[in-house]
C-alpha positions as CSV (number, residue, x, y, z in Angstrom):
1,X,69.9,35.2,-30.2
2,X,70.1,32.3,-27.3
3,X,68.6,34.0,-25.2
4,X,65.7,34.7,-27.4
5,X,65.0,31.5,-28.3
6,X,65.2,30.4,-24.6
7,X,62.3,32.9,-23.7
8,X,60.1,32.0,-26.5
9,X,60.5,28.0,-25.4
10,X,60.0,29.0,-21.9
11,X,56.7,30.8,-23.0
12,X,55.7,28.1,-25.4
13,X,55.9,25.7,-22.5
14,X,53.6,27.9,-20.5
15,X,51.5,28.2,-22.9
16,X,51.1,24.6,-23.7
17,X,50.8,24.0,-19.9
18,X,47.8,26.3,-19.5
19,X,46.5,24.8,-22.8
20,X,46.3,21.8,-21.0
21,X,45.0,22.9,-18.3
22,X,42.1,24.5,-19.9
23,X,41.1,21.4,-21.5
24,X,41.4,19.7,-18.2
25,X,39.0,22.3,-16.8
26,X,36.7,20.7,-19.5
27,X,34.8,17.6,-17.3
28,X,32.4,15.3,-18.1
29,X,30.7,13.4,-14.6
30,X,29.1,9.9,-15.4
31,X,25.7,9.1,-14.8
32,X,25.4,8.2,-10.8
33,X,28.1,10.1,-9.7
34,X,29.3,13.3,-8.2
35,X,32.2,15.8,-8.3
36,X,33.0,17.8,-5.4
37,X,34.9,21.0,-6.1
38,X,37.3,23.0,-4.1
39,X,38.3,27.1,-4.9
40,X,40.9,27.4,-3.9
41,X,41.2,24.8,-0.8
42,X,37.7,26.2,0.3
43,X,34.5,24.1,-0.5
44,X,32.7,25.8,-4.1
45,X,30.4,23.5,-5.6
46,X,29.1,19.8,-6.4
47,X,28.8,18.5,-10.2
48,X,26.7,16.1,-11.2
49,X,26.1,14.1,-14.7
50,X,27.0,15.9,-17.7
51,X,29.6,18.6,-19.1
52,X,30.9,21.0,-16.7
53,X,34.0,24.0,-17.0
54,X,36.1,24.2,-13.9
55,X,38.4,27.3,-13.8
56,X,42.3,26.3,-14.1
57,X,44.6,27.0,-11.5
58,X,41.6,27.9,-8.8
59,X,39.0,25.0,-8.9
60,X,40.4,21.3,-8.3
61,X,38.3,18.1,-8.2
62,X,38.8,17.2,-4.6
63,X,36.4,14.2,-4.7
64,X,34.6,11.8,-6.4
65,X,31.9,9.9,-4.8
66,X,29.7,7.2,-6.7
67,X,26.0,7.4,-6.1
68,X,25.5,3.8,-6.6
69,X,25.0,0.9,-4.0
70,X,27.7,-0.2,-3.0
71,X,28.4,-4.0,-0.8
72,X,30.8,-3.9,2.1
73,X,32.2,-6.7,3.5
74,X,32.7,-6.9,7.4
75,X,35.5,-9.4,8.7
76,X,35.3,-12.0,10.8
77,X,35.5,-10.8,14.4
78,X,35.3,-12.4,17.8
79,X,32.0,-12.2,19.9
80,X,31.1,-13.7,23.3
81,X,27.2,-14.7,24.0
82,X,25.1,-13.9,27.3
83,X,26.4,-17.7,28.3
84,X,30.2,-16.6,27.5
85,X,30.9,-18.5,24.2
86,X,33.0,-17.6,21.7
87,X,32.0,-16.9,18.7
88,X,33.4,-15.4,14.9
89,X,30.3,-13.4,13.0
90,X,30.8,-11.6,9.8
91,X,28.4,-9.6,7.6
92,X,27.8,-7.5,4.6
93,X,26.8,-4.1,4.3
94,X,24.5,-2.7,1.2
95,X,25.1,1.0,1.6
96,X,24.9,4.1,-0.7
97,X,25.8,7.9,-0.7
98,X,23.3,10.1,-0.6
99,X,25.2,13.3,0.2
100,X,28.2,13.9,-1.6
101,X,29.4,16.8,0.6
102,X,28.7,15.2,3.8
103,X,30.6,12.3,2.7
104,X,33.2,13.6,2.1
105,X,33.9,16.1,4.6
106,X,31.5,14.8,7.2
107,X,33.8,11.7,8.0
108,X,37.1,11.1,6.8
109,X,36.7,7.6,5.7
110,X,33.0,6.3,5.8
111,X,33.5,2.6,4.4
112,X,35.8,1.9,7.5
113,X,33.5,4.1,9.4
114,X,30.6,1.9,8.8
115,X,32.1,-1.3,9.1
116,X,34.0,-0.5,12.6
117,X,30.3,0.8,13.6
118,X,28.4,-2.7,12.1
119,X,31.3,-4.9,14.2
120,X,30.8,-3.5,17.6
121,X,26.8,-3.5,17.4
122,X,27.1,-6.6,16.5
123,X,29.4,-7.5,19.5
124,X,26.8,-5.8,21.2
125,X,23.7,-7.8,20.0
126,X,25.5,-11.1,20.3
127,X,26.3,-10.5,23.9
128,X,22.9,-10.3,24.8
129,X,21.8,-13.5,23.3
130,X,22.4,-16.9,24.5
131,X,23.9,-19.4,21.8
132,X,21.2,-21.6,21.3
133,X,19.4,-18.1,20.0
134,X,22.4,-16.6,18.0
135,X,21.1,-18.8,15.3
136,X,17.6,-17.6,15.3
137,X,17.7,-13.9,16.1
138,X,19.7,-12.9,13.1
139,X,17.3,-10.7,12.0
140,X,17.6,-8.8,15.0
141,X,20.9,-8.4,15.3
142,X,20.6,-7.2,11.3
143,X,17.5,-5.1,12.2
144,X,20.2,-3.2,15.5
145,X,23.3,-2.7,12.6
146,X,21.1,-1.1,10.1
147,X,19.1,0.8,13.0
148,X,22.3,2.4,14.3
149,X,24.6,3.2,10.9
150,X,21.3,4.8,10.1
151,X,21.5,7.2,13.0
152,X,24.7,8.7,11.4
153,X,23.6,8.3,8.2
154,X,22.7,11.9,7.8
155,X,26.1,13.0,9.2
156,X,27.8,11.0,7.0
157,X,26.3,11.4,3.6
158,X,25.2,7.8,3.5
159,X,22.1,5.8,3.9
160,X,22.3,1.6,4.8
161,X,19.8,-0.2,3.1
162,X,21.1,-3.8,4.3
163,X,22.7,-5.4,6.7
164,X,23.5,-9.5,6.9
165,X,25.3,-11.8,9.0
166,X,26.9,-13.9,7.0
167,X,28.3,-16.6,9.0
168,X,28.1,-17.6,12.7
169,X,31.0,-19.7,13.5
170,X,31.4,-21.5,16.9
171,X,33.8,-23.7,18.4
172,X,34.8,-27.0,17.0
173,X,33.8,-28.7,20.8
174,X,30.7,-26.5,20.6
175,X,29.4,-27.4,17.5
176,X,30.1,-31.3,18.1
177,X,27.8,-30.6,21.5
178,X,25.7,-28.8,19.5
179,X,25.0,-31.6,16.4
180,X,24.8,-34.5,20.0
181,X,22.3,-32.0,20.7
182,X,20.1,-32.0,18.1
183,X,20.9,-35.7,17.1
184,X,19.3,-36.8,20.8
185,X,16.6,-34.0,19.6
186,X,15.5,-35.4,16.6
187,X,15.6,-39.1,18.7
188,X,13.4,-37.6,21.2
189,X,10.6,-36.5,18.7
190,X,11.2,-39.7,16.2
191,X,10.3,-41.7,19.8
192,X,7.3,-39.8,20.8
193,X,5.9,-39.7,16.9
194,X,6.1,-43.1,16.8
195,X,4.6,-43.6,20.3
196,X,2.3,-41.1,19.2
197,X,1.4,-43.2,15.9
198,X,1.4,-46.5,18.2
199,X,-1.1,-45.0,20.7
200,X,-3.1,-43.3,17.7
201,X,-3.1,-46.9,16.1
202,X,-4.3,-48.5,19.4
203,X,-7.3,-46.2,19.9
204,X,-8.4,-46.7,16.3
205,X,-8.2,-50.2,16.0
206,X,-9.8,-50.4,19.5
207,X,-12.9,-47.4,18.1
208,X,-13.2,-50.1,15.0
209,X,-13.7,-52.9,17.7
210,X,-16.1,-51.3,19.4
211,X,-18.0,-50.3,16.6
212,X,-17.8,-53.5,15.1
213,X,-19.0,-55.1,18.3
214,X,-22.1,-52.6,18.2
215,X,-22.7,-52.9,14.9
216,X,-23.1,-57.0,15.5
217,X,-25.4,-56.7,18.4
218,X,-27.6,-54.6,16.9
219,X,-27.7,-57.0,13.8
220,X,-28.4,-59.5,16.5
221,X,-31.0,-57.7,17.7
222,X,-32.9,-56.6,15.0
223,X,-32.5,-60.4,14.0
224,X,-34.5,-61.5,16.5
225,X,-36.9,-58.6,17.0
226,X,-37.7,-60.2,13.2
227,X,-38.1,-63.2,13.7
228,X,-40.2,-62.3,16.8
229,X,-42.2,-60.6,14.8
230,X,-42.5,-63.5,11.8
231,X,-43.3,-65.7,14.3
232,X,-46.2,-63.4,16.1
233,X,-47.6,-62.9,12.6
234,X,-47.3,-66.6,12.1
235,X,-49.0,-67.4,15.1
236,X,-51.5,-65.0,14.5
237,X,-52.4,-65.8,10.9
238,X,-52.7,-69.7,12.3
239,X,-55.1,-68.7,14.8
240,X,-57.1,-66.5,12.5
241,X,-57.5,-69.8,10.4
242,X,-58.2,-72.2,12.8
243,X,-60.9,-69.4,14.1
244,X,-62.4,-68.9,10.5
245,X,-62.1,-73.2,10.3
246,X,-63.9,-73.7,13.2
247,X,-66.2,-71.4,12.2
248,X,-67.3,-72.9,9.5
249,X,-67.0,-76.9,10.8
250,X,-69.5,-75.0,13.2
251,X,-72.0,-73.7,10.3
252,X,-71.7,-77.2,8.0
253,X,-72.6,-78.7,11.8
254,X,-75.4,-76.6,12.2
255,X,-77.2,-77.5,8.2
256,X,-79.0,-80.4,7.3
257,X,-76.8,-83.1,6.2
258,X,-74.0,-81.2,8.0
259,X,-73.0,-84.1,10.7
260,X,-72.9,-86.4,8.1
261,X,-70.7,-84.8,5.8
262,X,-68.4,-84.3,8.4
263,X,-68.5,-87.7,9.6
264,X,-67.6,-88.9,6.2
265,X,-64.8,-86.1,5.6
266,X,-62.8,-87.5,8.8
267,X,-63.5,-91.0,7.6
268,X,-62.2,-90.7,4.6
269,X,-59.2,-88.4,6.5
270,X,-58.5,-91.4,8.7
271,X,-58.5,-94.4,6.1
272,X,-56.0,-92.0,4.1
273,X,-54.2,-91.9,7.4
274,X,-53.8,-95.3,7.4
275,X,-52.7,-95.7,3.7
276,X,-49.5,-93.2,4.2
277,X,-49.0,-94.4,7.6
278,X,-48.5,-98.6,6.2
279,X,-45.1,-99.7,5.0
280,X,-44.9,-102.6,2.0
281,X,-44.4,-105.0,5.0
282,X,-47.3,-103.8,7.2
283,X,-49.9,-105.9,8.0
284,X,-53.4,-104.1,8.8
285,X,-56.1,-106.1,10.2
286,X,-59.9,-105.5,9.4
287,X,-63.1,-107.2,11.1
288,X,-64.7,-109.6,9.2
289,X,-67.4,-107.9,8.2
290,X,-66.1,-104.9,6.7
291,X,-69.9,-103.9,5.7
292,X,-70.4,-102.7,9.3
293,X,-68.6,-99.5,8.8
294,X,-70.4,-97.8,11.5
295,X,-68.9,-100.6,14.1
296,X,-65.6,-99.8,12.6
297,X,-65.4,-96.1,12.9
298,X,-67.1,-96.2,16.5
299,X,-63.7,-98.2,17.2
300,X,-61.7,-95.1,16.1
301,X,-64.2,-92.5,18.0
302,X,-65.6,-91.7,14.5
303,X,-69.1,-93.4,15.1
304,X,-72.0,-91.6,13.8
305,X,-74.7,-89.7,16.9
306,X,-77.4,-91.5,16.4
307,X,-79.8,-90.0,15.2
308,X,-83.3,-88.2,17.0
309,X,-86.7,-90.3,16.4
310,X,-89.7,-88.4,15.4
311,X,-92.2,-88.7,18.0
């Protein structure tokens, strides 16, 4: 009776073990990710998203391999320029698998794969460069990592999307060269903009000189070439009057009566003369015999032409 119930415990186990094992066979792969199944130590199939039935005791899950991007950091390491100085560069990888098979049996490890790969092309890229251009080429030497993890790529299931130096770190006597450096730098260009300013400031102040010295003369000169003309078209207006004046003394000289009427005109033009001309204290002598008018204006050169006798 032992014994009986010994055997139907033993079988009860085995049958709760293969239970379980059935409902293990029972799989459910997330989105973005991929199952790799062995028969039977031998490569069978790959499972992606969803239910799936593997068969107990034959099929195993040998891998799992996430689809997704994935960021790999990359140490620190030591690199040496083209003008032998030290130098500590790390990075980050973006990478993701795009072949589960080949990921998993086409390398054994390809995180450590890809970061022992990034270091020494980076070693590589960096030892080509002088220091003074580490800092400005990092897009090539991020441009060579992702160039040559991508030549394996298809060997190892993977594809690099990114690649980043993260930090460039150089020597504490290096970098206080390097900041003297660019301290006498920035000096050097401060000193030539401001001589460039000075020198820019000089020429214009000098242009506005000039132009204010040209603008004056020709004011000057067009200043004079109007007064030249006002006083031309003075002049002339002054002799067209004194012509057209003369002119006419000339025709009242050539009527009847015309002498006369002269005569008397600059008479009465000199005695007026002689009014504005005395002061309150002036005294003005006058012949006796002021009736004798024509004796007095032949004194002054105003006496009368005597007149022609009738034959």
């Amino acid at each position: 009776m032992g014994l009986y119930y010994f055997n139907y415990a033993v079988w009860g186990l085995f049958g709760l073990y293969v239970l379980i094992k059935v409902i293990r066979g029972i799989r459910l792969v997330p989105t973005r990710n991929a199952y790799v199944v062995e028969r039977l130590g031998k490569y069978h199939t790959t499972l992606g998203p969803g239910p799936h039935v593997v068969v107990p005791f034959f099929d195993r899950i040998a891998y799992v391999q996430d689809l997704r991007e994935e960021t790999i950091d990359v140490p620190p390491q030591e690199c040496f320029t083209r003008d032998n100085v030290k130098v500590e560069v790390d990075g980050v990888i973006y990478l993701s698998v795009i072949n589960a098979v080949a990921a998993s049996y086409g390398i054994t490890n390809y995180r450590f794969a890809s970061v022992q790969l990034a270091q020494t092309t980076t070693r590589a890229v960096i030892g080509t460069l002088e220091l003074d251009r580490t800092f400005e080429e990092r897009d090539a030497v991020n441009s060579r990592v992702v160039s040559v993890l991508n030549e394996v790529s298809e060997a190892w299931g993977i594809k690099v999307h990114r690649y980043e130096v993260k930090n460039i770190v150089v020597p504490g006597t290096i970098r206080n060269a390097m900041e003297q450096q660019m301290s006498a730098e920035r000096e050097r260009r401060a000193l030539i903009a401001r001589a460039e300013g000075d020198r820019q400031s000089r020429i214009n102040e000098s242009e506005g000189l000039k132009q204010e010295a040209i603008n004056r003369s020709e004011g000057e000169k067009q200043r004079r070439i109007n007064e030249a003309e006002g006083r031309a078209q003075e002049i002339l207006a002054i002799a067209q009057a004194t012509a057209e004046s003369i002119e006419k003394v000339g025709a009242a000289l050539a009527v009847e009566g015309g002498p006369e009427a002269v005569r008397m005109q600059l008479s009465q033009e000199y005695l007026n003369k002689l009014a504005l001309l005395a002061k309150p204290q002036t005294s003005v002598l006058l012949p006796a015999d002021i009736t004798q008018l024509d004796e007095l204006l032949g004194s002054v050169g105003l006496a009368p032409r005597p007149r022609p006798q009738n034959k």
